[in-house]
C-alpha positions as CSV (number, residue, x, y, z in Angstrom):
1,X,-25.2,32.6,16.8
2,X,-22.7,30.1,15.5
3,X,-24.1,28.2,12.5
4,X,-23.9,24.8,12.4
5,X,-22.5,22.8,9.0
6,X,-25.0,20.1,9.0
7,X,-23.1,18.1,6.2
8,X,-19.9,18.4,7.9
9,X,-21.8,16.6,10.9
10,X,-23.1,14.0,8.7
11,X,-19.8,13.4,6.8
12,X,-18.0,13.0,10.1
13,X,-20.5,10.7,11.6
14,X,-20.1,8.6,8.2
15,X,-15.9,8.4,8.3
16,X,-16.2,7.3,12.0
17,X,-19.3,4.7,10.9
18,X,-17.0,3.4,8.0
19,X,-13.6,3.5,9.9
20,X,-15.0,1.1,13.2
21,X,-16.5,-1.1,10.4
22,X,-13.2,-1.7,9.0
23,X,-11.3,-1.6,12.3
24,X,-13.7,-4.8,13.2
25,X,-12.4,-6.5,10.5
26,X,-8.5,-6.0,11.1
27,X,-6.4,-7.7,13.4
28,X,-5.4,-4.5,15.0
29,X,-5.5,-1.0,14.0
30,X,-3.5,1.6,15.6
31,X,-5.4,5.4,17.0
32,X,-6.6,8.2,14.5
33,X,-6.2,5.9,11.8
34,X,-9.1,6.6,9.4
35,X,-11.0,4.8,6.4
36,X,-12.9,6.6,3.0
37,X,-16.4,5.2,1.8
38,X,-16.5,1.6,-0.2
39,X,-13.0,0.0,1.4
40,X,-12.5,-3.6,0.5
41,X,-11.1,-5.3,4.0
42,X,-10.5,-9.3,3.5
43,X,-8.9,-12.0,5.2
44,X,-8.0,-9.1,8.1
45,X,-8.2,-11.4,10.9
46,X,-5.5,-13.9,11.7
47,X,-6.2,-17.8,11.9
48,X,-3.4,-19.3,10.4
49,X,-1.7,-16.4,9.1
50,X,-1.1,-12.7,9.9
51,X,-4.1,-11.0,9.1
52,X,-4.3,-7.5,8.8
53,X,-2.3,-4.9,11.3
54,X,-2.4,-0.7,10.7
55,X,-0.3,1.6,12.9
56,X,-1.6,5.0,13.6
57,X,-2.5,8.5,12.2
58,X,-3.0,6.2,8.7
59,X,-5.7,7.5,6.3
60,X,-7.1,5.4,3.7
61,X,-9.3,7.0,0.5
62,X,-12.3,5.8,-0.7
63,X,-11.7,2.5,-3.1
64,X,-8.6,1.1,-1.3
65,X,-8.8,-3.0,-1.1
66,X,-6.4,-4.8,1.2
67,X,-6.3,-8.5,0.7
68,X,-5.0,-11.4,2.3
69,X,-5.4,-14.8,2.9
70,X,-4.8,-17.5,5.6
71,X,-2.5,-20.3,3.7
72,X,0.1,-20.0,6.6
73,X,2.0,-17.2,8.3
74,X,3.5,-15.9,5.6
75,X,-0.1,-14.3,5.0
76,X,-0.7,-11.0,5.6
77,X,-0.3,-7.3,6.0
78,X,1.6,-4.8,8.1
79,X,1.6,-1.3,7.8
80,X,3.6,1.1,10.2
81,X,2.4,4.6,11.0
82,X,1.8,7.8,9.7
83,X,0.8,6.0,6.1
84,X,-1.3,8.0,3.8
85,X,-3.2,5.8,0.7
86,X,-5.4,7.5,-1.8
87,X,-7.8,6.6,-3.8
88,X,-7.6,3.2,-5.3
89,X,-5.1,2.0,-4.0
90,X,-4.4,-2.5,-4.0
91,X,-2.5,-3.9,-1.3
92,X,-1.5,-7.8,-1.7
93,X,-0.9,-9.5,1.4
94,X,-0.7,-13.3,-0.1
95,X,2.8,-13.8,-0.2
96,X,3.2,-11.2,2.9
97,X,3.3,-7.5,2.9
98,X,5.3,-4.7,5.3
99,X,4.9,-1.3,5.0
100,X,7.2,1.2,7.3
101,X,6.0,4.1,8.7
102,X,5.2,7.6,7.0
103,X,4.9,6.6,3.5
104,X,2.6,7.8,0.6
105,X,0.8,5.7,-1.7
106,X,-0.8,8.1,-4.7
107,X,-4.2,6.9,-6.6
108,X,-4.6,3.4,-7.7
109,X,-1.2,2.1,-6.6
110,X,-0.9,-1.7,-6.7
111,X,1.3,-3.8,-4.3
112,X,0.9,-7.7,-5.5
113,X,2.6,-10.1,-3.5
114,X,1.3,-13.1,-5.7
115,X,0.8,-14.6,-9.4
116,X,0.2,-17.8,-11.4
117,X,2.4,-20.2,-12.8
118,X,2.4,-20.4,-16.5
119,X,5.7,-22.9,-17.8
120,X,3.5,-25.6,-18.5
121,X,2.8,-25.2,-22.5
122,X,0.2,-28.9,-21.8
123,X,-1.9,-27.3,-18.8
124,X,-4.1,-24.3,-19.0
125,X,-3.0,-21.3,-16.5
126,X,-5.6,-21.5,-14.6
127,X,-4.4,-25.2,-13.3
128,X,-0.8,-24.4,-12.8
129,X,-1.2,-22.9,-9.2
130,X,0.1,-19.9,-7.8
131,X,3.0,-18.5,-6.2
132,X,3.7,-16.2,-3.9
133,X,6.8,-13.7,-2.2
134,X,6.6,-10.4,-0.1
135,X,7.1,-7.4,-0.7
136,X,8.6,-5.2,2.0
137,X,8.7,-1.3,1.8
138,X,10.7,0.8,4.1
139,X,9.9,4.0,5.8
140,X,9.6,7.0,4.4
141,X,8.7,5.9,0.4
142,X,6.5,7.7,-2.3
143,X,5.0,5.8,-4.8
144,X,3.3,7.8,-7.8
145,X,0.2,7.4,-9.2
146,X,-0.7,4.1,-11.0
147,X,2.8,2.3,-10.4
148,X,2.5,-1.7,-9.7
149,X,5.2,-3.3,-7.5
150,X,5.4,-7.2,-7.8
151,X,6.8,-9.9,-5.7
152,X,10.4,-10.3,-4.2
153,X,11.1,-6.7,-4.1
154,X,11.9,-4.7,-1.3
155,X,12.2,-0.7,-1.5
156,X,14.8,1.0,0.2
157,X,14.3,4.0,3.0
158,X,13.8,7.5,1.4
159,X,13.1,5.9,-2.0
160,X,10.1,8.0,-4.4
161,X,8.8,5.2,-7.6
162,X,7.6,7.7,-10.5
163,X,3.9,7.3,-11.8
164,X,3.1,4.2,-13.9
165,X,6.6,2.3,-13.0
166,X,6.3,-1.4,-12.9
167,X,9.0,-2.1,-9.9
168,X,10.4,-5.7,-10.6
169,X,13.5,-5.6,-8.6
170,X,14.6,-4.7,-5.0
171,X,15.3,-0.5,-5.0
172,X,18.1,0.9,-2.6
173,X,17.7,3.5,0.0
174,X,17.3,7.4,-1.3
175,X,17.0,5.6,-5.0
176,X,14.1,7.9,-7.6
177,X,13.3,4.8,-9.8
178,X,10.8,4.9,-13.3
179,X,9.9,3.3,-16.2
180,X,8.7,-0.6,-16.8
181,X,10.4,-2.2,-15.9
182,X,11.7,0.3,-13.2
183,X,15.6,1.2,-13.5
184,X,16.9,4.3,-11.6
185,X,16.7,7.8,-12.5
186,X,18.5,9.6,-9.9
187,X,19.8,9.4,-6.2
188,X,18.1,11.9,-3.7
189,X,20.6,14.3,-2.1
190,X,22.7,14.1,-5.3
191,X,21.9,17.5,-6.6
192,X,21.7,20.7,-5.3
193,X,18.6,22.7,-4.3
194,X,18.1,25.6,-6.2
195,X,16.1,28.9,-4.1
196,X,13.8,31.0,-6.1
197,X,14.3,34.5,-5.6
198,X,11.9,37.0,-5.7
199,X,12.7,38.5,-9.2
C-alpha cells in the first residue's frame, strides 16, 4: 500500500490557502503563480493607479512585501512571467515598477522606487515630501543577494547585479555590474567558456 505524506498534504493545502489570499488582493495574477507564508500584499488593487499585476509560473518566498500606492497612474507594479523571488525580497511600486519575464531576485533584494527630500537645511525631513521615479527591469536579469536598486534606473536584458551592489544608474544589456555604488565588472559573452575535463 502506498503511504501517504501527511505533511506534504498539509503544506500543499497551506501554499494554495496563502497563494488565493494574495491573488485576492492583486489586480491580476497570472496561472501557477505561487506565494510562501507571511507575504506582505498592499495597495494591489487599482483605483487611481496601477495596482498590482503578476504573470505566470512566478514563485514568491516566504517574507516578500510588494508595495504600492494609489497617488495616480504612475503607481504600481508589473511583473512578467516565469519570475522567481526568494526570501525577503522588497518591491517598491510608488514611483512605478516593471519587471520582464524570467528573472531571479535572490534573498532580501530591495527595488525602491521612492525617497524623501532632504535640501532644505530649515525643515526637518520628515516635512520635505517625497519623490518618486520607476524602476524598470528587463527580461532575463539576476540580482544577487541583498543588492538595493533605487529610482530612475532601468536594467538592461541579460544583465546579473552581484550581491550587496547599490545600483544607482541605468545598466546596459548583457552588463555584470557590483559594488556601491554599482559600476561594471564585465560584459557577458565577453570571455570564453572553459570545459572541465575529466582529469
Amino acid at each position: 500500500m502506498k503511504r501517504i505524506d501527511i505533511f506534504y498534504w498539509i503544506r500543499e493545502l497551506r501554499y494554495g490557502y496563502d497563494t488565493l489570499m494574495c491573488r485576492l488582493k492583486c489586480e491580476n495574477v497570472g496561472a501557477k503563480t505561487r506565494f510562501g507564508r507571511n507575504i506582505v500584499i498592499m495597495g494591489g488593487k487599482a483605483s487611481d493607479g496601477r495596482g498590482i499585476t503578476i504573470g505566470s509560473r512566478c514563485t514568491f518566498h516566504d517574507f516578500c512585501q510588494l508595495i504600492t500606492e494609489h497617488y495616480d497612474q504612475q503607481c504600481g507594479i508589473e511583473i512578467g512571467d516565469n519570475c522567481h523571488f526568494n526570501f525577503g525580497c522588497y518591491l517598491s511600486g510608488f514611483g512605478g515598477l516593471a519587471i520582464g519575464s524570467n528573472c531571479l531576485f535572490a534573498p532580501g533584494v530591495k527595488i525602491i522606487t521612492g525617497g524623501h527630500n532632504f535640501d532644505d537645511l530649515s525643515i526637518p525631513i520628515i516635512q520635505q515630501g517625497t519623490n518618486r521615479g520607476s524602476v524598470v527591469i528587463e527580461d532575463n536579469v539576476w540580482i544577487g543577494a541583498g543588492a538595493i536598486v533605487l529610482p530612475h534606473v532601468c536594467i538592461g536584458s541579460g544583465s546579473v547585479v552581484a550581491a550587496g551592489a547599490v545600483v544607482t544608474k541605468s545598466v546596459k544589456r548583457n552588463s555584470v555590474v557590483g559594488g556601491v555604488p554599482a559600476t561594471v565588472i564585465t560584459m557577458r559573452g565577453q570571455h570564453t567558456r572553459v570545459a572541465f575535463n575529466e582529469y
